[in-house]
PDB file of N, CA, C and O in Angstrom:
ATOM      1  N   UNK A   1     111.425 175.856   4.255  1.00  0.00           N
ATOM      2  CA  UNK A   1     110.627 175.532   3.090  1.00  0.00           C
ATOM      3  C   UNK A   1     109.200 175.179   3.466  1.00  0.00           C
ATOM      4  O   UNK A   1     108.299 175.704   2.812  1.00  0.00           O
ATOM      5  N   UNK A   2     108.915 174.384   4.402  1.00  0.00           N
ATOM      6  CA  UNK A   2     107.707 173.862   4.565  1.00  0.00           C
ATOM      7  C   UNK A   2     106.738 175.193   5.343  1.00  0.00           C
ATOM      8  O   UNK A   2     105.664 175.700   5.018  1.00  0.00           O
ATOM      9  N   UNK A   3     107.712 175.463   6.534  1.00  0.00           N
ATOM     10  CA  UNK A   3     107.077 177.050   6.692  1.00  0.00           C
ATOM     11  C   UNK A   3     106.199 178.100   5.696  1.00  0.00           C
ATOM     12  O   UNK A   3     105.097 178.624   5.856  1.00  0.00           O
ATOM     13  N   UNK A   4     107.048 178.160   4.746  1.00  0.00           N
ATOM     14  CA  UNK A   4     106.496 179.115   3.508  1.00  0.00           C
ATOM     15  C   UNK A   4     105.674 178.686   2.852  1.00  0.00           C
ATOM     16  O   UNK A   4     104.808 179.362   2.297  1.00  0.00           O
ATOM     17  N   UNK A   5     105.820 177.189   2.779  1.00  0.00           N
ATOM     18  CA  UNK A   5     104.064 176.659   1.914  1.00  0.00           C
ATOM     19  C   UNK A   5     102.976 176.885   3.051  1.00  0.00           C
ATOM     20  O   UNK A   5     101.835 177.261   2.779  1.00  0.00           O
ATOM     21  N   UNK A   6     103.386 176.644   4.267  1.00  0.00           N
ATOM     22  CA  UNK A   6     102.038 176.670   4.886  1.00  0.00           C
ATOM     23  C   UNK A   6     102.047 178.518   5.730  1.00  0.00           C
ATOM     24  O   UNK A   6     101.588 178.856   6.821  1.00  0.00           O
ATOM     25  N   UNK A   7     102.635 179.206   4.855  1.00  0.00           N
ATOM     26  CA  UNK A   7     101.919 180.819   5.280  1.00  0.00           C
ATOM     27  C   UNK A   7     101.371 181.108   4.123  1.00  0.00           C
ATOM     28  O   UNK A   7     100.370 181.824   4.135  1.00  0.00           O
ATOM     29  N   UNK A   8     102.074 180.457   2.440  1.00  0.00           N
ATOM     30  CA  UNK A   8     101.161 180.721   1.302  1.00  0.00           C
ATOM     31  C   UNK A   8      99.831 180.047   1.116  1.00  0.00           C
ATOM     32  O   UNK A   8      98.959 180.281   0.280  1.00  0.00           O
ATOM     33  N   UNK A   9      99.878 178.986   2.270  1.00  0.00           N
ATOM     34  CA  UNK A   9      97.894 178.118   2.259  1.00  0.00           C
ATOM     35  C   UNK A   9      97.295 178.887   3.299  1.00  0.00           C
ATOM     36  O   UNK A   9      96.099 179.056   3.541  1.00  0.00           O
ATOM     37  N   UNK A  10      98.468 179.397   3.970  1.00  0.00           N
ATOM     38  CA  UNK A  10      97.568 180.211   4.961  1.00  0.00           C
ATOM     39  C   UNK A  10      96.763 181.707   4.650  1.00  0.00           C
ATOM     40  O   UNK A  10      95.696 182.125   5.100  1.00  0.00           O
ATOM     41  N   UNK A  11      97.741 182.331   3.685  1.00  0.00           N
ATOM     42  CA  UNK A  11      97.315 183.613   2.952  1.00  0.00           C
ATOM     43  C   UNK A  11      96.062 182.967   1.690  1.00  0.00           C
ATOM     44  O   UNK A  11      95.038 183.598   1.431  1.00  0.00           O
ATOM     45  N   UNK A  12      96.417 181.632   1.036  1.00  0.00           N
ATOM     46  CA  UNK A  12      95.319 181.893   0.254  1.00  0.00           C
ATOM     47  C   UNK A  12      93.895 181.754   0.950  1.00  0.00           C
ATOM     48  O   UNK A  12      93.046 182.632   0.795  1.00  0.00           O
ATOM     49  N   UNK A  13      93.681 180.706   1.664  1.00  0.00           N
ATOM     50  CA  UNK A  13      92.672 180.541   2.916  1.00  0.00           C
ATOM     51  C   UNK A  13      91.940 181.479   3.269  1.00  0.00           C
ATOM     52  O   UNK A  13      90.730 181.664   3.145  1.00  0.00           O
ATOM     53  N   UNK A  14      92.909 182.185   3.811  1.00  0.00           N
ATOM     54  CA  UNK A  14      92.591 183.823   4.305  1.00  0.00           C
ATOM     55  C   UNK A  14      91.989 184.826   3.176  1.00  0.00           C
ATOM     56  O   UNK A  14      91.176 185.748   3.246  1.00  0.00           O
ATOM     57  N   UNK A  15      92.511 184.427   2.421  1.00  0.00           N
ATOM     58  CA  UNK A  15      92.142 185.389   0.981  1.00  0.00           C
ATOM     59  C   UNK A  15      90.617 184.972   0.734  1.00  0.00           C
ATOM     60  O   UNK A  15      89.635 185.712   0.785  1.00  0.00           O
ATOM     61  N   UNK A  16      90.661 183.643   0.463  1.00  0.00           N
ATOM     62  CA  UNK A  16      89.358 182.872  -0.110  1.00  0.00           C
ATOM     63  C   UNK A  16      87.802 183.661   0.983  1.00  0.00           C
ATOM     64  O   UNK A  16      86.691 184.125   0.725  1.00  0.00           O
ATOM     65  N   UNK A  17      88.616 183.419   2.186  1.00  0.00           N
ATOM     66  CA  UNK A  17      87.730 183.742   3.304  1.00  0.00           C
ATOM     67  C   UNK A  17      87.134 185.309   2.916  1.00  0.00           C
ATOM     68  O   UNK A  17      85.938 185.580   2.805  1.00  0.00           O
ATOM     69  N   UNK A  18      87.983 186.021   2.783  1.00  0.00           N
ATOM     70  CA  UNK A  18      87.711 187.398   2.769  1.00  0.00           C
ATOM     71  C   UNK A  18      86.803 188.090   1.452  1.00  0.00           C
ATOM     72  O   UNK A  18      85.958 188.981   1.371  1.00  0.00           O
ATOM     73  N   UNK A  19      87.405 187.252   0.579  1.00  0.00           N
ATOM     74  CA  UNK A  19      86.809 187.160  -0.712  1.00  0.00           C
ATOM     75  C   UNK A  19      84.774 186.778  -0.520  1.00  0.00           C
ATOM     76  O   UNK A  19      83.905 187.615  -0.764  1.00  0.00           O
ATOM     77  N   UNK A  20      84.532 185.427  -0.073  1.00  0.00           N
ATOM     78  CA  UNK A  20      83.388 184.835   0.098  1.00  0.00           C
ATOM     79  C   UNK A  20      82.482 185.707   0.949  1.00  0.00           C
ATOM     80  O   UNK A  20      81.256 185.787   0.877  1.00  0.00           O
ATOM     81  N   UNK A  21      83.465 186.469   1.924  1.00  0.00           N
ATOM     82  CA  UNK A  21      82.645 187.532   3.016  1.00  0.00           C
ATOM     83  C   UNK A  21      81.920 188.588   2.560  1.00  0.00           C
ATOM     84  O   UNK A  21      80.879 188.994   3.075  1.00  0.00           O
ATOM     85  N   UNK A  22      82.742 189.276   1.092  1.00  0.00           N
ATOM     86  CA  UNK A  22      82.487 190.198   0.661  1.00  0.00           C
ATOM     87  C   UNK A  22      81.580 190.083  -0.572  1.00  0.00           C
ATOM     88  O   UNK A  22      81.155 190.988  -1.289  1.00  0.00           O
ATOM     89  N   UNK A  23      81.369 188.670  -0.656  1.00  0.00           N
ATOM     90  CA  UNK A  23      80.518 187.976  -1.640  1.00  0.00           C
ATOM     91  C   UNK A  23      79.390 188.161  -1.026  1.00  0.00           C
ATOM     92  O   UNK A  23      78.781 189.166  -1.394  1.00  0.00           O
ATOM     93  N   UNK A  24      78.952 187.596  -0.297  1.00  0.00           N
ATOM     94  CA  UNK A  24      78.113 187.574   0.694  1.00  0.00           C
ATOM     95  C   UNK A  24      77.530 188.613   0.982  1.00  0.00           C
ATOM     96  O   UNK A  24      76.306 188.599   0.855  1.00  0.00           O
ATOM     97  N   UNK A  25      78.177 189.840   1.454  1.00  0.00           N
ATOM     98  CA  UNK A  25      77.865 191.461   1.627  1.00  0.00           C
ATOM     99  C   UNK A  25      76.971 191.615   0.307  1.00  0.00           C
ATOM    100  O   UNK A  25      75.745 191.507   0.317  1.00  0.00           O
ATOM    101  N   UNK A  26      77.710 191.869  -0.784  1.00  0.00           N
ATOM    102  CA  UNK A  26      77.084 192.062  -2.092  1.00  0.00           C
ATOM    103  C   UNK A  26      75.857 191.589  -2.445  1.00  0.00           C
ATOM    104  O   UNK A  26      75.025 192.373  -2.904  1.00  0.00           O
ATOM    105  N   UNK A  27      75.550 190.156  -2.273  1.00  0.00           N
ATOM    106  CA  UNK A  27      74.668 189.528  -2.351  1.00  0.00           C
ATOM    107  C   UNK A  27      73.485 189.519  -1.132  1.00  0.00           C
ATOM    108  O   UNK A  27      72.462 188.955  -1.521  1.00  0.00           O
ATOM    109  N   UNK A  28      73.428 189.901  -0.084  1.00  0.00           N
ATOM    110  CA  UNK A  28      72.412 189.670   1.020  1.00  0.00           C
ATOM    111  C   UNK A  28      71.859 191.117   1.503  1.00  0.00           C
ATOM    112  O   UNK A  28      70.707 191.551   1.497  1.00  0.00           O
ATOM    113  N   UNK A  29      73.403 191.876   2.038  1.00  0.00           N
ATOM    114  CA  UNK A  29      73.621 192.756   3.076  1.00  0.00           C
ATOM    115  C   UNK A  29      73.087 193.951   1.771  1.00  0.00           C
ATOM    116  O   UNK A  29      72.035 194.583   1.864  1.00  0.00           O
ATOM    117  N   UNK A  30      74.079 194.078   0.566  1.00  0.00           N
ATOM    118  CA  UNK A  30      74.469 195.397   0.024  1.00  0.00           C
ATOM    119  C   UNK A  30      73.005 195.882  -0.746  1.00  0.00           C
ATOM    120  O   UNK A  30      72.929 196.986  -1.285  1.00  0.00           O
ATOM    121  N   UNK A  31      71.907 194.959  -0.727  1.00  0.00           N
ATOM    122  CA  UNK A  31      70.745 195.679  -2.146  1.00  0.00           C
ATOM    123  C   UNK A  31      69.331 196.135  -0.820  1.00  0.00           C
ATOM    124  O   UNK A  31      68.184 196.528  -1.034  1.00  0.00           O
ATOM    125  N   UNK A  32      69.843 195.943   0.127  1.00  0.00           N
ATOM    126  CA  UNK A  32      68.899 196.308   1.370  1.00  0.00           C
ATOM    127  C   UNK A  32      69.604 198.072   1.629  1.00  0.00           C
ATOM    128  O   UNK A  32      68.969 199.095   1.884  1.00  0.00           O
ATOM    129  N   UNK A  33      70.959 197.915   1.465  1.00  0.00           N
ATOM    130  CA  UNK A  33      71.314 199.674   1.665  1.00  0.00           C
ATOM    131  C   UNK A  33      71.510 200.138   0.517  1.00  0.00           C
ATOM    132  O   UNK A  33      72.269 201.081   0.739  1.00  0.00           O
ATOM    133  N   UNK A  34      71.223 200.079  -1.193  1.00  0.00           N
ATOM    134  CA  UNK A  34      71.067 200.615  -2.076  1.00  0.00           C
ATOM    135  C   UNK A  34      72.172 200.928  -2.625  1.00  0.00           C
ATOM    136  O   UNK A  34      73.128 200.616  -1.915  1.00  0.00           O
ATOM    137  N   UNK A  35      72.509 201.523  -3.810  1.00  0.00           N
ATOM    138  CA  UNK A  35      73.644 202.050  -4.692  1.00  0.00           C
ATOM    139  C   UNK A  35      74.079 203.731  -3.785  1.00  0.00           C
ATOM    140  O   UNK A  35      73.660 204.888  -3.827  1.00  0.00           O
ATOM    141  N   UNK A  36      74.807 203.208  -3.269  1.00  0.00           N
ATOM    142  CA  UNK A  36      75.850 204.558  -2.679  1.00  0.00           C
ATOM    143  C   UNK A  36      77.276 205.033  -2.602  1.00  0.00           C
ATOM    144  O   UNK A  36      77.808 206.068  -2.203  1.00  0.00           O
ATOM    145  N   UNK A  37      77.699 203.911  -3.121  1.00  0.00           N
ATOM    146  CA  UNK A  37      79.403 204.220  -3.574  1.00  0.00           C
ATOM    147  C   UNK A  37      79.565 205.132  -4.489  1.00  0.00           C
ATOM    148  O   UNK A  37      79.007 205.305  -5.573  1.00  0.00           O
ATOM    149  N   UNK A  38      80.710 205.922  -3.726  1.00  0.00           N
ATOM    150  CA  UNK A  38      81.230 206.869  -4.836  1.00  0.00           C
ATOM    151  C   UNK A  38      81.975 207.164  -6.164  1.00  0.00           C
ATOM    152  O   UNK A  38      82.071 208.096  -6.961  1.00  0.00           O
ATOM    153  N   UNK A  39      82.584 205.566  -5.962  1.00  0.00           N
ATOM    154  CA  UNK A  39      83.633 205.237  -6.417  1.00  0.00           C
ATOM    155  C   UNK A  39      82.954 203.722  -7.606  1.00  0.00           C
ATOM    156  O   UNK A  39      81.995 202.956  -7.517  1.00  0.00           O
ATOM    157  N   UNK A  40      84.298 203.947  -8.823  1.00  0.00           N
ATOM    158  CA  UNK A  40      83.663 202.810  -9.574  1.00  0.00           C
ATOM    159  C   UNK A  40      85.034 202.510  -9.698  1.00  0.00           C
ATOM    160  O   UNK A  40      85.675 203.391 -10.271  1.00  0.00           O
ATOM    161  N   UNK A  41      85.823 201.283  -9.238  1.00  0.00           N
ATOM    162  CA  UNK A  41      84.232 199.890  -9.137  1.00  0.00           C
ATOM    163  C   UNK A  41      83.954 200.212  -8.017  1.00  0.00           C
ATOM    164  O   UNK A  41      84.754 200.657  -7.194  1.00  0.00           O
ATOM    165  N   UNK A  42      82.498 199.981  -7.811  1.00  0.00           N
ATOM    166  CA  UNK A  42      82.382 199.715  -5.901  1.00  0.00           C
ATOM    167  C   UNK A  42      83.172 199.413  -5.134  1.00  0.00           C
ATOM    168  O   UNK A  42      84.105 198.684  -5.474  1.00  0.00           O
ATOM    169  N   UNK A  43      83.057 199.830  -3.992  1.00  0.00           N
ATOM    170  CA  UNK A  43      84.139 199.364  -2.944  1.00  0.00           C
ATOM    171  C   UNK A  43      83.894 198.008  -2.838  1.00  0.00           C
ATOM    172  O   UNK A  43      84.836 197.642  -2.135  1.00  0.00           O
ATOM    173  N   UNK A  44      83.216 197.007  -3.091  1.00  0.00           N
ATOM    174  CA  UNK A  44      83.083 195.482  -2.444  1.00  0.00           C
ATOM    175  C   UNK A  44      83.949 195.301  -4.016  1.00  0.00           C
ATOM    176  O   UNK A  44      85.156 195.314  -3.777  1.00  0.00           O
ATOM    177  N   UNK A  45      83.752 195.185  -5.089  1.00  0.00           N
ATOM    178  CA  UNK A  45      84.002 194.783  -6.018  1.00  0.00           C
ATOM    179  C   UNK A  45      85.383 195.222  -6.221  1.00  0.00           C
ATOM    180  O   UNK A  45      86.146 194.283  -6.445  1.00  0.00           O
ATOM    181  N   UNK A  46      85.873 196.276  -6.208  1.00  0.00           N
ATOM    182  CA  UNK A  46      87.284 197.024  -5.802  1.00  0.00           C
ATOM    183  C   UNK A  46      87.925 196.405  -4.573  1.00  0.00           C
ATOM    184  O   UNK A  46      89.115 196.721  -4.560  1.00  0.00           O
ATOM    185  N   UNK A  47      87.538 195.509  -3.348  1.00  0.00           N
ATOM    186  CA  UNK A  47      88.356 194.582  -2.496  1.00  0.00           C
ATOM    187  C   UNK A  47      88.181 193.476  -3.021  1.00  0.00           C
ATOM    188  O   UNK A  47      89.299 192.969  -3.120  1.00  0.00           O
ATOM    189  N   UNK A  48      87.382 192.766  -3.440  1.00  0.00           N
ATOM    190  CA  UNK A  48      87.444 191.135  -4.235  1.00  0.00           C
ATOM    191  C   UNK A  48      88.938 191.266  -5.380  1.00  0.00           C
ATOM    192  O   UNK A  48      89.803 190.450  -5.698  1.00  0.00           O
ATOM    193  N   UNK A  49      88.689 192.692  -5.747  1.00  0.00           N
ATOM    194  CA  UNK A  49      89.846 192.307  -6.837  1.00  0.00           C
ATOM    195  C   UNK A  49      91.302 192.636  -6.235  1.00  0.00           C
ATOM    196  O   UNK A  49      92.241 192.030  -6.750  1.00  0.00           O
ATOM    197  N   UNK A  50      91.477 193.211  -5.570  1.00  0.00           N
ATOM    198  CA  UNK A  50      92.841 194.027  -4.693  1.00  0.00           C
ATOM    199  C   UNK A  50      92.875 192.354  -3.672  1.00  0.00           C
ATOM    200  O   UNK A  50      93.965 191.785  -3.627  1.00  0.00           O
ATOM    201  N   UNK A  51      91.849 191.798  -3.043  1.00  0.00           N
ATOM    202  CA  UNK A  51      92.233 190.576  -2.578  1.00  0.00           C
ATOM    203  C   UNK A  51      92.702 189.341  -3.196  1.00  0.00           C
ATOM    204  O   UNK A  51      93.434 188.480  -2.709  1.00  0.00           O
ATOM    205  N   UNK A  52      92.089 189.401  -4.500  1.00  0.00           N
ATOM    206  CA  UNK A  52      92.526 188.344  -5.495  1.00  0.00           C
ATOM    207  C   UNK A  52      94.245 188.614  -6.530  1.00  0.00           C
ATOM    208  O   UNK A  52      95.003 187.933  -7.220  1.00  0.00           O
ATOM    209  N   UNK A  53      94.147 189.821  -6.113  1.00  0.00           N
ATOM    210  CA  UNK A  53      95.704 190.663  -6.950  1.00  0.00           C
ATOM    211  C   UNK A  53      96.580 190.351  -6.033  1.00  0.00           C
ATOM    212  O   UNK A  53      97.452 189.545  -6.359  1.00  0.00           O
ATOM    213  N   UNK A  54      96.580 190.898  -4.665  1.00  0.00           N
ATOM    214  CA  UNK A  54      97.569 191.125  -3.609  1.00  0.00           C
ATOM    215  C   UNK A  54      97.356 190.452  -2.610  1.00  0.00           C
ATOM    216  O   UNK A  54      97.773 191.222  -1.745  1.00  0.00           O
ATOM    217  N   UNK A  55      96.885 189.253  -1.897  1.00  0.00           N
ATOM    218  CA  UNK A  55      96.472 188.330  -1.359  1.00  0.00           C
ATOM    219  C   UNK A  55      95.796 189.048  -0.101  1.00  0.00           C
ATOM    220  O   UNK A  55      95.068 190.033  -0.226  1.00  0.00           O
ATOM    221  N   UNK A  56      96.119 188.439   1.157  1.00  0.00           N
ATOM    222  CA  UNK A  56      94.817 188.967   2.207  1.00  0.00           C
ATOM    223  C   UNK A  56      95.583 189.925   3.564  1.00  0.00           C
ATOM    224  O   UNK A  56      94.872 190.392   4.454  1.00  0.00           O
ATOM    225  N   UNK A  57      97.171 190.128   3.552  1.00  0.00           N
ATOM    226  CA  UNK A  57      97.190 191.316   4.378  1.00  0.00           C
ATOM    227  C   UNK A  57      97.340 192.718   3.205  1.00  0.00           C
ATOM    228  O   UNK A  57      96.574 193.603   3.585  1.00  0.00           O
ATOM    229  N   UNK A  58      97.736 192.935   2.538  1.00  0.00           N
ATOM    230  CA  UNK A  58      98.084 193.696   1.438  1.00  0.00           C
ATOM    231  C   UNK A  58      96.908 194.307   0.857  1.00  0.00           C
ATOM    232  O   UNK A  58      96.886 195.495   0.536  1.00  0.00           O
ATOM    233  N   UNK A  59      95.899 193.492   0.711  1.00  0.00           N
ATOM    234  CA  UNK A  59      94.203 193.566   0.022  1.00  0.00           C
ATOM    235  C   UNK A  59      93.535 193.765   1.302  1.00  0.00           C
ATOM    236  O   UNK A  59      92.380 194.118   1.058  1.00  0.00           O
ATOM    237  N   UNK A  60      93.767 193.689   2.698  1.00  0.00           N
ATOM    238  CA  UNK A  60      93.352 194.387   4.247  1.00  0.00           C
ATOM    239  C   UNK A  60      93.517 195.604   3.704  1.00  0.00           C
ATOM    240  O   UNK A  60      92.487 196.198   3.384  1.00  0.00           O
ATOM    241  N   UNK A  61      94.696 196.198   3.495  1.00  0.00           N
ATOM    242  CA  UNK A  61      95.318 197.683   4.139  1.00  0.00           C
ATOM    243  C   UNK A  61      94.709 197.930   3.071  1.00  0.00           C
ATOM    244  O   UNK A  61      93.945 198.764   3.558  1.00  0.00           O
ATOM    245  N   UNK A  62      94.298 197.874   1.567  1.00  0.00           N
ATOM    246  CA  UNK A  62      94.132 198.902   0.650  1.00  0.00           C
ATOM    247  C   UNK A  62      92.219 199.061   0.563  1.00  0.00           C
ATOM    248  O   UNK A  62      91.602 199.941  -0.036  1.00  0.00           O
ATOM    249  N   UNK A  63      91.632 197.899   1.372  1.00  0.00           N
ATOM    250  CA  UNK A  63      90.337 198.109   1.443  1.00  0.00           C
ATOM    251  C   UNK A  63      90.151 198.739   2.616  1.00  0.00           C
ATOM    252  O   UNK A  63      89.237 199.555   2.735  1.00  0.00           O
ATOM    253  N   UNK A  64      90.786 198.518   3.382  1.00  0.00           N
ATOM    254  CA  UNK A  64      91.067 199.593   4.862  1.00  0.00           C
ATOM    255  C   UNK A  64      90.968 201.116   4.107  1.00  0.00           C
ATOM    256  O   UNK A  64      90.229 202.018   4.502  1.00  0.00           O
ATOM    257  N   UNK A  65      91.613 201.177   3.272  1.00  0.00           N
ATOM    258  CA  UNK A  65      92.475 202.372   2.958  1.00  0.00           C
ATOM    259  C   UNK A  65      91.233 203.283   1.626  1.00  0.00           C
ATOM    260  O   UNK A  65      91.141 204.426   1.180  1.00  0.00           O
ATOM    261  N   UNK A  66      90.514 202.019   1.435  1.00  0.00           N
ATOM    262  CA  UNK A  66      89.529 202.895   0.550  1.00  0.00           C
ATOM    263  C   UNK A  66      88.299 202.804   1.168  1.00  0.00           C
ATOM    264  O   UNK A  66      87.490 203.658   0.805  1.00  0.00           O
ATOM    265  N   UNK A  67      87.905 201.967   2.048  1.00  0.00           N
ATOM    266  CA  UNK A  67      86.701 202.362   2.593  1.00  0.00           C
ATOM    267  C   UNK A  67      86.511 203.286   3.365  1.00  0.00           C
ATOM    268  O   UNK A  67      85.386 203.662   3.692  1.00  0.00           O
ATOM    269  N   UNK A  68      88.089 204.028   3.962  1.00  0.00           N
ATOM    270  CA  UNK A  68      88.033 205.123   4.454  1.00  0.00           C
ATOM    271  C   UNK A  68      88.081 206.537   3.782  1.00  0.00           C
ATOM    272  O   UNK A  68      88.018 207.681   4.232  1.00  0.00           O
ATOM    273  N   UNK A  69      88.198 206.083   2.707  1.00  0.00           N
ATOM    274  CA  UNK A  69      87.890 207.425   1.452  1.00  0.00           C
ATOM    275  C   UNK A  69      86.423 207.735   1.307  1.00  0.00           C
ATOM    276  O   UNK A  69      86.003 208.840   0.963  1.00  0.00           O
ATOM    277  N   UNK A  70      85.729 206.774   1.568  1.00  0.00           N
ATOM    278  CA  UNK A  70      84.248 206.662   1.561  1.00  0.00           C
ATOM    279  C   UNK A  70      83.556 207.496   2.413  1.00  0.00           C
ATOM    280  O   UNK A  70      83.083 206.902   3.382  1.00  0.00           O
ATOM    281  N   UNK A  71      83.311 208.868   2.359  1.00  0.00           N
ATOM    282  CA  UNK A  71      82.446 209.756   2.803  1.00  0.00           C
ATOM    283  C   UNK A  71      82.396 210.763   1.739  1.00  0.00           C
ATOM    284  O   UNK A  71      82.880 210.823   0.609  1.00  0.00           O
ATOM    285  N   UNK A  72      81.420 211.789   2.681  1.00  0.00           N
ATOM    286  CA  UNK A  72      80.524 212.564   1.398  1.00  0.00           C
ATOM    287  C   UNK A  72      81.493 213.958   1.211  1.00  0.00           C
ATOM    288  O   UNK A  72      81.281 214.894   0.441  1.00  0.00           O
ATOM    289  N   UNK A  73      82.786 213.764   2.305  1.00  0.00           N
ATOM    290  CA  UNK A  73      83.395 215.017   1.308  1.00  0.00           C
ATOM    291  C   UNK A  73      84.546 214.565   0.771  1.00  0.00           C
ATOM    292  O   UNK A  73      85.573 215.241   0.830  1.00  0.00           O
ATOM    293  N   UNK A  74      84.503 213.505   0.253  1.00  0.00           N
ATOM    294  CA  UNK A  74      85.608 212.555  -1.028  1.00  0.00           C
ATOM    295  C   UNK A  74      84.726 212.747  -2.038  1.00  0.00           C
ATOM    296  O   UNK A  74      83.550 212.405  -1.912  1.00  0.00           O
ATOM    297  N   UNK A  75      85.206 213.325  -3.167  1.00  0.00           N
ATOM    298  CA  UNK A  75      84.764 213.549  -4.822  1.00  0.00           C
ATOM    299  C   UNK A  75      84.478 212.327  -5.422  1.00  0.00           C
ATOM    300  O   UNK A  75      83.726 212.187  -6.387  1.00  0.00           O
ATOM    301  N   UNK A  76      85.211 211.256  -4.723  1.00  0.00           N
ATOM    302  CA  UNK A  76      85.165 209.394  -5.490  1.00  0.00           C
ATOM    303  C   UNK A  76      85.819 209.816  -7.145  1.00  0.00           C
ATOM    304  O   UNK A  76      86.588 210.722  -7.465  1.00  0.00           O
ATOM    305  N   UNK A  77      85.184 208.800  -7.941  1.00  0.00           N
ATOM    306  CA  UNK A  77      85.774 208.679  -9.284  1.00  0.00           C
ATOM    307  C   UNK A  77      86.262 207.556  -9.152  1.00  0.00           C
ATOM    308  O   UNK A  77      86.198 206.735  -8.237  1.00  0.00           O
ATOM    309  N   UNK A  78      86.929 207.561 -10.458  1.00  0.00           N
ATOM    310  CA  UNK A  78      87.282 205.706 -10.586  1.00  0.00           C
ATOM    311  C   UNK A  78      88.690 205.730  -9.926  1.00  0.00           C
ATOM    312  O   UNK A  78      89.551 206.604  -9.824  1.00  0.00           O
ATOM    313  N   UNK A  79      88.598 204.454  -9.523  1.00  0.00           N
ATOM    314  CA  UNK A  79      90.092 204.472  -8.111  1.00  0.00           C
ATOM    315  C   UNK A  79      90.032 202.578  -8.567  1.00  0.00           C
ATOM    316  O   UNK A  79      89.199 201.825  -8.061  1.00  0.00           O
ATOM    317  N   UNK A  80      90.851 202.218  -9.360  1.00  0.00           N
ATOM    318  CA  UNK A  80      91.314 200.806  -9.810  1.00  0.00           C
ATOM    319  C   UNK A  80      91.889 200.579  -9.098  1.00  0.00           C
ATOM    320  O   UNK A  80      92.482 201.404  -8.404  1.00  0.00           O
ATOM    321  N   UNK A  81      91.963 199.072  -8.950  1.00  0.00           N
ATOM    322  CA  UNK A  81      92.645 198.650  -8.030  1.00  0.00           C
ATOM    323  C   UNK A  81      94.724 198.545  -8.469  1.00  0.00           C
ATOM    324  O   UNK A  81      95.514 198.135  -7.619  1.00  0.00           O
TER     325      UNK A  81
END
């Protein structure tokens, strides 16, 4: 029992973390390299929400999994989380 509360403080932690990182990107990093996503929602905005849905290994693999869709011979389109 006590195990499982502290891997669910450990996943939200982790979540929060990943979340604030990608906050951060958006806000500092992302208006210096301009509007280039292919995809709506953006890929940062499309992992905040897949991290906040599916916590922080689950919301890894599917931002893993779409930032690697991210080149110029992917068509993009809307891809919800």
């Amino acid at each position: 029992m006590k195990g499982n509360r502290i891997l669910r403080l450990l996943n939200e932690y982790t979540t929060l973390l990943f979340v604030l990182l990608i906050k951060f990107y958006k806000k500092c990093i992302s208006p210096a390299l301009g509007s280039n996503c292919r995809f709506y929602p953006s890929c940062s905005q499309y992992s905040i929400e897949v991290f906040q849905k599916y916590g922080a290994v689950k919301g890894l693999g599917k931002t893993t999994i779409r930032v690697c869709k991210c080149h110029p011979f992917h068509k993009g389109g809307v891809d919800l989380p």
